[in-house]
C-alpha positions as CSV (number, residue, x, y, z in Angstrom):
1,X,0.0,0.0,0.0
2,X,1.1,3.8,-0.9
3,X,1.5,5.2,2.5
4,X,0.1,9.1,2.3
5,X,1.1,11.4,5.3
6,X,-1.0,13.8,4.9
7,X,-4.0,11.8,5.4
8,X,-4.6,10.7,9.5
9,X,-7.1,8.3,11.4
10,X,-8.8,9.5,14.4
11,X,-10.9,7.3,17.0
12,X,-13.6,8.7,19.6
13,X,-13.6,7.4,22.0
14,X,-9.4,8.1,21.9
15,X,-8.5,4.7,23.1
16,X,-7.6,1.1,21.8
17,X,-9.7,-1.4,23.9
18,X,-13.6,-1.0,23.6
19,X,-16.2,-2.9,25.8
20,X,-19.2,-5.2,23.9
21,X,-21.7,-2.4,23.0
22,X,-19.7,0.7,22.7
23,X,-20.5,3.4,20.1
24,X,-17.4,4.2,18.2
25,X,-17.1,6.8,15.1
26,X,-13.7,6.6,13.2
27,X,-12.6,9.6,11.1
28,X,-10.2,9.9,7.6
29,X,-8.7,14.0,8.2
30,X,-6.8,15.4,5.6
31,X,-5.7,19.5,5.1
32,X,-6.4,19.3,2.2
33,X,-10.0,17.3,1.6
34,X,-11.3,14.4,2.8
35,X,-13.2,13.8,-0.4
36,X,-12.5,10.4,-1.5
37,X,-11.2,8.1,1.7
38,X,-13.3,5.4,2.9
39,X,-13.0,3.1,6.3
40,X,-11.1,-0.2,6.0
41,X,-10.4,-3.0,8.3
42,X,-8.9,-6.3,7.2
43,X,-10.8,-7.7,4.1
44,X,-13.5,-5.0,4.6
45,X,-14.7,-1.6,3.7
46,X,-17.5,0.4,6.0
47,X,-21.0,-0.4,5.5
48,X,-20.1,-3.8,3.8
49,X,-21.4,-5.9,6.8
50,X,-20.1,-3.5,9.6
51,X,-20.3,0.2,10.3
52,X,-22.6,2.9,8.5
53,X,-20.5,5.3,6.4
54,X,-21.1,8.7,6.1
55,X,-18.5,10.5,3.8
56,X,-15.0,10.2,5.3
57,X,-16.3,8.8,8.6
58,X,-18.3,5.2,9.9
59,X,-19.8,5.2,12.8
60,X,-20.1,1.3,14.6
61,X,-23.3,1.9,16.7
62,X,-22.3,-1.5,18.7
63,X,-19.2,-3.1,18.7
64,X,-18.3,-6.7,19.3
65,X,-15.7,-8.5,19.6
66,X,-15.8,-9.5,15.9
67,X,-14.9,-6.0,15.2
68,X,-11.4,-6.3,16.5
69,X,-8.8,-5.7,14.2
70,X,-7.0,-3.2,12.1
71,X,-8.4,-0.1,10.7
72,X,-7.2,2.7,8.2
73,X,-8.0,5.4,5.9
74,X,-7.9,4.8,2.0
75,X,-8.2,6.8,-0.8
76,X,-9.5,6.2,-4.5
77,X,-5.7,5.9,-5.6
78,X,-5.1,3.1,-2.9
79,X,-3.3,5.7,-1.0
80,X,-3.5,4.4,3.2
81,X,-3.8,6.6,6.4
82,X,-1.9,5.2,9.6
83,X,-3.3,2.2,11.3
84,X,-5.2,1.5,14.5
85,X,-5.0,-1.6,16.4
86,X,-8.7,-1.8,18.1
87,X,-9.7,-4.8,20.6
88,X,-13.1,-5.3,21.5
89,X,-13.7,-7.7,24.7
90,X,-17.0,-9.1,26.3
91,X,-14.9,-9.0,29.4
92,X,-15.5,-6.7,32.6
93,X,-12.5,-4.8,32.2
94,X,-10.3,-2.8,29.6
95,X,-6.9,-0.9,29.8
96,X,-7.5,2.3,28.1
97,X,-4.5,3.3,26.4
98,X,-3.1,5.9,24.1
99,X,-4.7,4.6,20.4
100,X,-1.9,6.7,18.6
101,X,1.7,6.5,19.1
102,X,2.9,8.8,21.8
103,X,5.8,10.6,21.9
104,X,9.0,10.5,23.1
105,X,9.4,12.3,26.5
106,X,5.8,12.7,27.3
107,X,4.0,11.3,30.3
108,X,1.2,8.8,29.4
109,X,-1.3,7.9,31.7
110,X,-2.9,4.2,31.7
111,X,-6.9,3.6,33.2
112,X,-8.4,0.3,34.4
113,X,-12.0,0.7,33.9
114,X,-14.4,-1.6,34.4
115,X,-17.5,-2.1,32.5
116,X,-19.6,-1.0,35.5
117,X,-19.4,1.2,38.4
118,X,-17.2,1.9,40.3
119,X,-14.6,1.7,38.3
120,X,-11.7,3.5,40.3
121,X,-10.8,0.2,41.9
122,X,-7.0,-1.0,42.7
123,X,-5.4,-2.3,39.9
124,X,-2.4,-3.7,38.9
125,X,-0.1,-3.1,36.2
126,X,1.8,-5.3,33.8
127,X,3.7,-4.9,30.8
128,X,5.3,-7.9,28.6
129,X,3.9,-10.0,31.3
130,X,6.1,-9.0,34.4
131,X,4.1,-7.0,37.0
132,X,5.4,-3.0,36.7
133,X,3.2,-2.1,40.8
134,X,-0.1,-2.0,41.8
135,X,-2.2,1.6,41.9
136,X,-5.5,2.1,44.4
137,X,-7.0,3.9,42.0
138,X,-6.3,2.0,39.0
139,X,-4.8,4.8,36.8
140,X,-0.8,4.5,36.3
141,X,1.4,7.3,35.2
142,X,4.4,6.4,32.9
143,X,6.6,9.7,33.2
144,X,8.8,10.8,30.2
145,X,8.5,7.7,28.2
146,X,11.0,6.7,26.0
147,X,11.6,3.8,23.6
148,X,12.4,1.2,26.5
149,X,8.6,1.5,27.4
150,X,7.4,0.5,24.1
151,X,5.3,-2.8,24.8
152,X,2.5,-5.2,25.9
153,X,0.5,-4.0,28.8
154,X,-2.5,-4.7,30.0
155,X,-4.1,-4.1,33.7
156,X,-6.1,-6.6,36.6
157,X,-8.6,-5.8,38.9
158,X,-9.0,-8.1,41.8
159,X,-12.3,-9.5,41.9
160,X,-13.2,-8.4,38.3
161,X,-11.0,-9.8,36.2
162,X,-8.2,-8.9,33.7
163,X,-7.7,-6.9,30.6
164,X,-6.8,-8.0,27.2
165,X,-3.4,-6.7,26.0
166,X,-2.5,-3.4,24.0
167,X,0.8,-2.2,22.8
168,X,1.6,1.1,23.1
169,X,4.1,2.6,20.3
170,X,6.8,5.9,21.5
171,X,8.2,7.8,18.6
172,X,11.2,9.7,18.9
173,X,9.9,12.2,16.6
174,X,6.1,14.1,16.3
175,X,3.9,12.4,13.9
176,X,3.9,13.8,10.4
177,X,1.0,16.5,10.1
178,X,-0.6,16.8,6.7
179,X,1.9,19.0,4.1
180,X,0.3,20.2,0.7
181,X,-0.2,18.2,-1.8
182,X,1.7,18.4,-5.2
183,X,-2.1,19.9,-6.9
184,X,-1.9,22.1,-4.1
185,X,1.4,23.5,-4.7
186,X,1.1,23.7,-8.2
187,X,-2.4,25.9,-7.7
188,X,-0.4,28.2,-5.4
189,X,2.8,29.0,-8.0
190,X,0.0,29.1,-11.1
191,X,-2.0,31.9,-9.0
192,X,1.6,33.4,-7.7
193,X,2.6,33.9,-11.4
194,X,-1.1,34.8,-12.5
195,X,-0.8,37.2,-10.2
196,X,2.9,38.5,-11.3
197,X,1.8,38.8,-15.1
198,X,-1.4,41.3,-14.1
199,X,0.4,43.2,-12.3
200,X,3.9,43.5,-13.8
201,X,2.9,45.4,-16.9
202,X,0.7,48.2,-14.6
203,X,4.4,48.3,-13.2
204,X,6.1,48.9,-16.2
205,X,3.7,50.8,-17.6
206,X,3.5,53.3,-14.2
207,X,7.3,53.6,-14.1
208,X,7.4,54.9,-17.8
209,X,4.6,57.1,-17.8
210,X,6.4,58.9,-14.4
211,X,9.5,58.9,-16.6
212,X,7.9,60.6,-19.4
213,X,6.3,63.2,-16.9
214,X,9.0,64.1,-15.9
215,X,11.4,64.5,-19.1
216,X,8.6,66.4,-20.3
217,X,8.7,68.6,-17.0
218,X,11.7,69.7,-17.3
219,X,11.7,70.7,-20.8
220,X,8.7,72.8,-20.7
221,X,9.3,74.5,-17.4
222,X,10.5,78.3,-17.3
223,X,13.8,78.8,-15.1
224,X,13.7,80.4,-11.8
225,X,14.0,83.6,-10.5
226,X,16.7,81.8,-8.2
227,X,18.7,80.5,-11.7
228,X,17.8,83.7,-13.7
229,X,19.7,85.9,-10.8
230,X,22.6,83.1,-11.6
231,X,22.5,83.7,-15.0
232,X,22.9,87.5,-14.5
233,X,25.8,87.4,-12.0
234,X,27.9,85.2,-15.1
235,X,27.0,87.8,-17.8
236,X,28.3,90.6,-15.1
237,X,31.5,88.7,-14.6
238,X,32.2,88.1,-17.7
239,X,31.9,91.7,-18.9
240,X,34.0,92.6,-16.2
241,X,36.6,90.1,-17.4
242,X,36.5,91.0,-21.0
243,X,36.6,95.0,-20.3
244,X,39.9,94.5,-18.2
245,X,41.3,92.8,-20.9
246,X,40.7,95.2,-23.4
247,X,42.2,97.8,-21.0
């Protein structure tokens, strides 16, 4: 698949486990339009079995666990968004966690939630299968993550039951936002040099029509008093000059 950056897949509810029954609405943004992509999951579009589409978005109305899997955006041209990772369970309880990658350096904050109240109850924490500690309130803060948290983690609540597992992804770098498209740029330097060729002659044609003013100006205009005086005191000199010579 063509991987496009400028085209992105958001998830509301912003989290990668769901529960049996949730309402979830997935959305293809683009800068530039979002015209043209359609929902897929593996083997699937939306509204062929699962989902109702509407434009760029599908909204699931109910989710089960047969709609776990992987989603993304896709264009007309087969050009794909980035991919989520959703996991529905029929269990009691779900880690919610990031559904993007997270970056590098930020602090990330994990939630045991169970299906039904209450759901701040103790829960433990585990990634890649070893136990990380145990919160009373079931929500764990991972501070200024960095590549060595990338993994499986998933949460238990005593007396409830556990969660299934999600990995979470840490990026040393922010995710690519969407950049103009090559059309886009084109339509910019066409209008930049539509632009230039209106103008530029009422430039031209300003500067010569000044020039001529002024040519003209100082061809028709009567001198001075100022370099008449001037013009007097030479003439004086001059006879001075030529009558001292003659003496």
């Amino acid at each position: 698949m063509h991987r496009e950056e400028g085209a992105s897949l958001t998830v509301s509810p912003s989290r990668s486990q769901m529960f049996e029954g949730d309402i979830v609405s997935l959305s293809c943004e683009d800068e530039d339009s979002s015209d043209g992509w359609k929902l897929r999951r593996t083997g699937s579009e939306c509204g062929s079995g699962w989902g109702k589409s509407a434009g760029s978005s599908c909204n699931i109305s109910y989710m089960t666990p047969w709609d776990s899997g992987v989603y993304w955006c896709e264009s007309r041209e087969g050009a794909t968004s980035n991919t989520v990772n959703i996991t529905v369970t029929d269990g009691p309880v779900i880690l919610q966690s990031p559904v993007l990658p997270v970056m590098e350096g930020d602090d990330v904050t994990l939630l045991c939630k169970t299906k039904t109240p209450p759901s701040s109850l103790p829960a433990a924490f585990y990634k890649d299968g070893s136990l990380i500690r145990t919160e009373p309130a079931g929500r764990m803060t991972l501070r200024h993550v960095s590549r060595s948290d990338e993994g499986l983690y998933k949460c238990n609540i005593s007396g409830n039951g556990e969660s299934p597992e999600s990995w979470i992804s840490v990026r040393d770098e922010p995710i690519a936002t969407a950049t103009p498209s090559d059309s886009t740029r084109f339509q910019l330097v066409f209008r930049v040099l539509c632009h230039l060729l209106v103008f530029c002659p009422y430039c031209i044609s300003t500067v010569l029509m000044v020039s001529l003013y002024r040519q003209g100006h100082t061809a028709t205009t009567p001198p001075t008093q100022a370099d008449q005086g001037l013009d007097d005191d030479y003439d004086d000199v001059m006879t001075a000059v030529t009558t001292e010579h003659h003496f």
